[in-house]
C-alpha positions as CSV (number, residue, x, y, z in Angstrom):
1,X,81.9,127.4,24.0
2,X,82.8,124.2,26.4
3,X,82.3,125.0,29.5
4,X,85.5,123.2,30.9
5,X,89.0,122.0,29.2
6,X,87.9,118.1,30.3
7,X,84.3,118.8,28.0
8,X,86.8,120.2,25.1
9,X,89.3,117.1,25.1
10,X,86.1,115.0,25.3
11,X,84.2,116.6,22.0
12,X,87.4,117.0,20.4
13,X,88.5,113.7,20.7
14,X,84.7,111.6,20.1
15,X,83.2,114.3,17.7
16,X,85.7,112.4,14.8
17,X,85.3,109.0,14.1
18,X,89.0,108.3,13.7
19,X,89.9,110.1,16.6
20,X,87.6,108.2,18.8
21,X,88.4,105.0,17.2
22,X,92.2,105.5,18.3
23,X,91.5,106.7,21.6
24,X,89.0,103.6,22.5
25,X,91.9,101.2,21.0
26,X,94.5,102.5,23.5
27,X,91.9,102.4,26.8
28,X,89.8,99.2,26.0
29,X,91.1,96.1,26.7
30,X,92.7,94.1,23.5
31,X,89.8,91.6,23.6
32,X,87.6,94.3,23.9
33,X,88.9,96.3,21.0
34,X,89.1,92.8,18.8
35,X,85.4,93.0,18.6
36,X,84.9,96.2,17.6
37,X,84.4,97.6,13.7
38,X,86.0,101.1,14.3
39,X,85.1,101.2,10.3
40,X,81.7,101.6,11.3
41,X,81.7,104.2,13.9
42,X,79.5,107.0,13.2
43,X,78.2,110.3,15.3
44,X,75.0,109.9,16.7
45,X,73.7,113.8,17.7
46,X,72.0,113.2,20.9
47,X,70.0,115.8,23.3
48,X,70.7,116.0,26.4
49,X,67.8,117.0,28.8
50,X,66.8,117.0,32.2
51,X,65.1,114.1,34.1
52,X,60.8,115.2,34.3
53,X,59.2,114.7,36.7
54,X,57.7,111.4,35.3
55,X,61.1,109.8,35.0
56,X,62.5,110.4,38.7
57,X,58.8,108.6,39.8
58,X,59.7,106.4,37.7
59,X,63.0,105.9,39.3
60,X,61.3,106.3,42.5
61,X,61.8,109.8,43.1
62,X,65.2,109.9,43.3
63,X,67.2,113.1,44.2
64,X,70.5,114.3,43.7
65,X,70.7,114.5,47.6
66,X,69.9,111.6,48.2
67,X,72.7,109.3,49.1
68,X,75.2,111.8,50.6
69,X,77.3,111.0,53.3
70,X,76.0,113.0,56.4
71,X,78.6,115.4,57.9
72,X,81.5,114.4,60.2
73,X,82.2,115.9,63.1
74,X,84.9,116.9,64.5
């Protein structure tokens, strides 16, 4: 099960070639879309996985946290 209606429409839509070849054709640019063989779309099954530990060093340590705006007060 998708855990939200926005994951749905997204699998729905890109998990068929056709599908995702009409929907890039009416959001990309016509430029854009000019360059691209929709013929040759295919899905690609990828895993999705959390950062280790190794790659957020390798980003520098990066956090989640890091970056937010600190509180206003009122």
């Amino acid at each position: 099960m998708t855990p939200t209606p926005h994951d749905a429409l997204f699998k729905a839509t890109f998990s068929q070639p056709e599908h995702a070849a009409a929907a890039l054709r009416e959001v990309l640019p016509a430029a854009v879309a000019a360059r691209i063989d929709f013929a040759t779309l295919a899905l690609q099954y990828l895993e999705h996985r959390r950062p280790s530990p190794a790659d957020r060093a390798a980003r520098g340590g990066c956090s989640r946290r890091r970056g937010r705006r600190p509180r206003r007060r009122s």
